[in-house]
C-alpha positions in Angstrom: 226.4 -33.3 62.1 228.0 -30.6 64.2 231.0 -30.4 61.8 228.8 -30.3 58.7 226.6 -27.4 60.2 229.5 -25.3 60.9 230.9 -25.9 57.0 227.6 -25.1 55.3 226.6 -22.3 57.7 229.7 -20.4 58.4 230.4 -20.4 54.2 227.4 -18.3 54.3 231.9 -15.4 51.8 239.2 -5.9 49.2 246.8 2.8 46.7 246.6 5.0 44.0 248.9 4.7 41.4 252.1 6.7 42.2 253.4 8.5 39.5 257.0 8.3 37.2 258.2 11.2 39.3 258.4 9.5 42.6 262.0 8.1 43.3 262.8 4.3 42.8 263.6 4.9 47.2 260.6 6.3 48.1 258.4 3.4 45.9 260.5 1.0 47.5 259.9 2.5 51.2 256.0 2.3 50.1 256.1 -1.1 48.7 257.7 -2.1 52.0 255.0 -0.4 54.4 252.1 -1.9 52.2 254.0 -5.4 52.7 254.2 -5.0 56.4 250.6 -4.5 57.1 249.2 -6.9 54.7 248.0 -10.7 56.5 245.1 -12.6 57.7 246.5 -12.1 61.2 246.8 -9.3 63.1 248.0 -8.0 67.0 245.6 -5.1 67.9 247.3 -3.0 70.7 247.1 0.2 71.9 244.7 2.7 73.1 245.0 1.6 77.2 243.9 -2.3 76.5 246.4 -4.0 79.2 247.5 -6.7 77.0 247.0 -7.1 73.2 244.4 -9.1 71.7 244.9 -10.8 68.1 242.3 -10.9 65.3 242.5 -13.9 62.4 240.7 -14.3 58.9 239.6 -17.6 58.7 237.9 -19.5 55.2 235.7 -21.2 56.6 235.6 -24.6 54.9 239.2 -25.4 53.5 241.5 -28.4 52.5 243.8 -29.0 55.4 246.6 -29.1 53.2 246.4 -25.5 52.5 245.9 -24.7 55.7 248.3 -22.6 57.6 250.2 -23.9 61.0 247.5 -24.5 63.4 250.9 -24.6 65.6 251.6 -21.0 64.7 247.4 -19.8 65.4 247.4 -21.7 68.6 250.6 -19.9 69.6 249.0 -16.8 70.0 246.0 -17.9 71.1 247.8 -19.0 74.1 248.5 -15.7 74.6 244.9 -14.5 75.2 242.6 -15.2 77.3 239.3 -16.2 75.3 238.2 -16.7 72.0 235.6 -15.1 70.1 234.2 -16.3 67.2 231.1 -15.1 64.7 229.2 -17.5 66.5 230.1 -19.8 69.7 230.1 -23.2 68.3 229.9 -25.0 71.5 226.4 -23.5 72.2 224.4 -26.8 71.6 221.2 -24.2 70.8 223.3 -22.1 68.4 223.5 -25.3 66.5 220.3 -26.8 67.2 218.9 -23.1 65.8 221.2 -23.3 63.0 219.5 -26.3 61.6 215.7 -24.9 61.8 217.4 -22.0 60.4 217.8 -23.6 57.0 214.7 -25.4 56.6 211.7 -23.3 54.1 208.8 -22.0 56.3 205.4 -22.9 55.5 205.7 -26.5 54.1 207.4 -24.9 50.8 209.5 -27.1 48.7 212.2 -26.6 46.0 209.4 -27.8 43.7 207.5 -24.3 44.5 210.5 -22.2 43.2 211.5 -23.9 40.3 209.7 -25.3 37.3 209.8 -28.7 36.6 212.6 -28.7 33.5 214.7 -26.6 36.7 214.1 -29.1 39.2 215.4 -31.7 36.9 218.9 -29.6 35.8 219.3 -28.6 39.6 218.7 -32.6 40.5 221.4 -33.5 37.9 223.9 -31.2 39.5 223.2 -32.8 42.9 223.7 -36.5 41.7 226.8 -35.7 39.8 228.5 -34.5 42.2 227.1 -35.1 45.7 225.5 -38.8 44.7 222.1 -37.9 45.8 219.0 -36.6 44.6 217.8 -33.0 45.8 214.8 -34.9 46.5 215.9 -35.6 50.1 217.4 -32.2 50.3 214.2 -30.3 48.8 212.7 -28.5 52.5 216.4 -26.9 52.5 216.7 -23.2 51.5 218.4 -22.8 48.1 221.3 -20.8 49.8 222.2 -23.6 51.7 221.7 -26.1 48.7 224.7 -23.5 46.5 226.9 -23.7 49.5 226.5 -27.4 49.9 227.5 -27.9 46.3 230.3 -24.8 45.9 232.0 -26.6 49.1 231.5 -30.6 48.0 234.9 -32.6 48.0 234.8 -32.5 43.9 234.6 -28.8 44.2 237.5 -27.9 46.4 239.5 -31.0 45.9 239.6 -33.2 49.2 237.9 -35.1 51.5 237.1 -34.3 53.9 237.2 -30.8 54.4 238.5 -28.9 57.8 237.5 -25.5 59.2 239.7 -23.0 61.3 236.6 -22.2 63.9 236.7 -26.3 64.4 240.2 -26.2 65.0 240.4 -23.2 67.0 237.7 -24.3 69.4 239.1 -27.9 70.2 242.3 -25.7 70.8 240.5 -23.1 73.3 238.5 -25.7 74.8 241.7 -27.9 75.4 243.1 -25.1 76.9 240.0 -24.3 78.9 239.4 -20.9 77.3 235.8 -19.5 77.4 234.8 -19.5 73.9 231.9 -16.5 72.7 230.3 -15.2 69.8 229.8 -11.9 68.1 226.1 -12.7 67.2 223.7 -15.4 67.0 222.1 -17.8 64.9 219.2 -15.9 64.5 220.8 -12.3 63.8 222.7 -14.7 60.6 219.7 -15.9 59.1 218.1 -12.7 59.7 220.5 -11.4 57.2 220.3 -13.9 55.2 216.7 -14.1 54.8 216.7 -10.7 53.4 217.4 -12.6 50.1 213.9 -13.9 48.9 213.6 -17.7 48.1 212.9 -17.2 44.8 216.0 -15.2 44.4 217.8 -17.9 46.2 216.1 -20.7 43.7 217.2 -18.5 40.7 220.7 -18.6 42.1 220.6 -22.0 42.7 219.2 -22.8 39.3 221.6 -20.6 37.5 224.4 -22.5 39.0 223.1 -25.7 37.7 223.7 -24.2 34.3 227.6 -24.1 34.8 228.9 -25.7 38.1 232.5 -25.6 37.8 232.1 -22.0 37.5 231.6 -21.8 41.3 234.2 -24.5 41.6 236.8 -22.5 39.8 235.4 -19.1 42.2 236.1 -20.8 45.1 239.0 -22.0 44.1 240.1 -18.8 43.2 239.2 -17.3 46.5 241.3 -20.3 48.5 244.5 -19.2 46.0 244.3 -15.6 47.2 243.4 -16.3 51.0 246.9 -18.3 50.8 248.6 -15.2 49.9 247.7 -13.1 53.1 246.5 -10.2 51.8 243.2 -9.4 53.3 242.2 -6.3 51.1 242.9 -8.4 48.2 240.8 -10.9 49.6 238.1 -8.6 49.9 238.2 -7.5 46.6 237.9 -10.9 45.2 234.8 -11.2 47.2 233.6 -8.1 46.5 234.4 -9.0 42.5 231.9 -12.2 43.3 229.1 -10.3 44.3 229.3 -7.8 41.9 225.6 -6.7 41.3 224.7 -7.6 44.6 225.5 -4.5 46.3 222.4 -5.3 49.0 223.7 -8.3 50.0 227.4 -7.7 50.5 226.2 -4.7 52.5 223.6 -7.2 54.5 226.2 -9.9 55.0 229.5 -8.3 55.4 229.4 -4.1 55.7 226.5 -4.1 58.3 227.9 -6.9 60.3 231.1 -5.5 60.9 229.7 -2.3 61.9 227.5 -4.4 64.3 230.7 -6.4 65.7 233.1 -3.3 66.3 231.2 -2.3 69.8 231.3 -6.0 70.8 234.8 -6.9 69.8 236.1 -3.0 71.9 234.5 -4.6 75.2 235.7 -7.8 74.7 239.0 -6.7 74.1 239.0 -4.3 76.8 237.6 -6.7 79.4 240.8 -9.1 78.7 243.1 -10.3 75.7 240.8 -11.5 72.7 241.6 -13.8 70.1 239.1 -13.2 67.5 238.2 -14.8 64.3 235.8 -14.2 61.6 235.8 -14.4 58.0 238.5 -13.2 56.3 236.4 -11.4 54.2 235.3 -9.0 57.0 238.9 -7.9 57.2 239.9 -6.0 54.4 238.2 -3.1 52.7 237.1 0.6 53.5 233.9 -0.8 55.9 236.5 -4.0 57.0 236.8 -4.4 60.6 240.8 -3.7 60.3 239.8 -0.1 59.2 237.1 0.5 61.5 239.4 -0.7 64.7 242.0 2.4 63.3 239.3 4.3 63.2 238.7 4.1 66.6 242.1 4.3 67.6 243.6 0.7 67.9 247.1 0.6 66.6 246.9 -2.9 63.8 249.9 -5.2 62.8 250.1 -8.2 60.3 251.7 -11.2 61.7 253.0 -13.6 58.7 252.1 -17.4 59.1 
């Protein structure tokens, strides 16, 4: 149960044109800067911390076989001194929390969101490819219903699945590392509650209509996390969303915003490996360009 919270939760996921006068040398030296600071990890250094801390973009529900070297990760997690995560997964009550956290207030049902010929195509989409009926599922918020189905094992190809933060945490705890978080369970689904049920149902029913088109989205997004390019990343995500300016500002603009204060003392108390979403990485609000902002010097690291 613990594993399956962290999946379903945590999934709740980027240069101008230069012109024919510029010399074939001076492309090449910009093609090679743009290579060097593209990844999903990064050494943050710089601006008095004592040591350097590291910051990762994780996917947070993956195959393992497209993982990358949890050898490599560890490696310089070794090299800190803690690990801090969006939320601390060994907090029993984060958990605990996270499972109220998806259940409708008030008694409601799916039934009091959808009408009964949307029940039926959302039910269909549940049996074929989870083997159960929504029935037992119908107290859960529709949110968590899309993300159960856009992450099932026909949807992203194995079984079962594996998560970075997982991973990461056996690692630290192994090692003995204190494990934190940048927020809580509650500050999540305060953001994600900002998104009305009905909304959510009308998402949820909509996806019913053409499920492989959230399979193929995913997949799409796993394909470019694999080629270490958090701005590209972002824009993917970003390309997702499109129309739902509100919510990518709710789930990933305002959060990182929210985070940079935290991750500065954490960083500054001792050497931080940090990893969130990769998502929250790249862009003009991404936590990469907010830590420049504030003076940090950033470096991609290749896995």
């Amino acid at each position: 149960m613990k594993k399956f919270l962290t999946f379903i939760f945590s999934a709740l996921l980027i240069a101008s044109q230069t012109t024919l006068s510029v010399s074939a040398q001076r492309k090449a030296a910009r093609a090679k800067k743009a290579a060097e600071t593209r990844g999903l990890l990064y050494k943050i250094s710089g601006k008095n911390l004592q040591k350097p801390s590291y910051i990762f973009g994780t996917i947070h529900i993956i195959c393992p076989a497209d993982m990358f070297s949890m050898e490599k990760l560890t490696g310089y997690l070794d090299q800190t001194d803690r690990l801090l995560m969006e939320l601390d997964m060994d907090d029993a009550e984060q958990l605990q929390s996270m499972g109220k956290g998806m259940i409708m207030p008030d008694g409601k049902t799916l039934h009091d969101l959808l009408t009964a010929e949307q029940y039926a195509k959302v039910d269909e989409m549940f049996k074929n490819n989870l083997g159960i009926s929504v029935d037992k599922l119908k107290m859960v918020k529709p949110f968590a219903l899309s993300v159960m189905i856009s992450t099932n094992p026909k949807a992203i190809g194995c079984s079962p699945p594996a998560a970075y933060e997982t991973a990461l945490l056996q690692a630290a705890t192994a090692k003995k590392k204190s494990v934190e978080g940048l927020e809580t369970v509650a500050s999540q689904f305060e953001a994600l509650n900002k998104t009305p049920l009905e909304k959510q149902a009308k998402a949820l029913y909509e996806m019913s209509l053409n499920p492989q088109k959230s399979f193929d989205a995913f997949r799409k997004l796993v394909a470019v996390y694999k080629e270490q390019d958090s701005d590209s990343l972002y824009a993917v995500m970003s390309g997702q969303m499109k129309g739902e300016a509100a919510m990518q500002t709710v789930l990933l603009d305002d959060r990182n915003k929210i985070w940079i204060p935290k991750i500065e003392n954490a960083m500054r108390e001792k050497s931080t490996f940090i990893a969130v979403g990769g998502g929250h990485l790249g862009g003009k609000t991404g936590v990469l360009k907010l830590l420049k902002a504030k003076g940090y010097k950033i470096e991609a690291i290749k896995l």
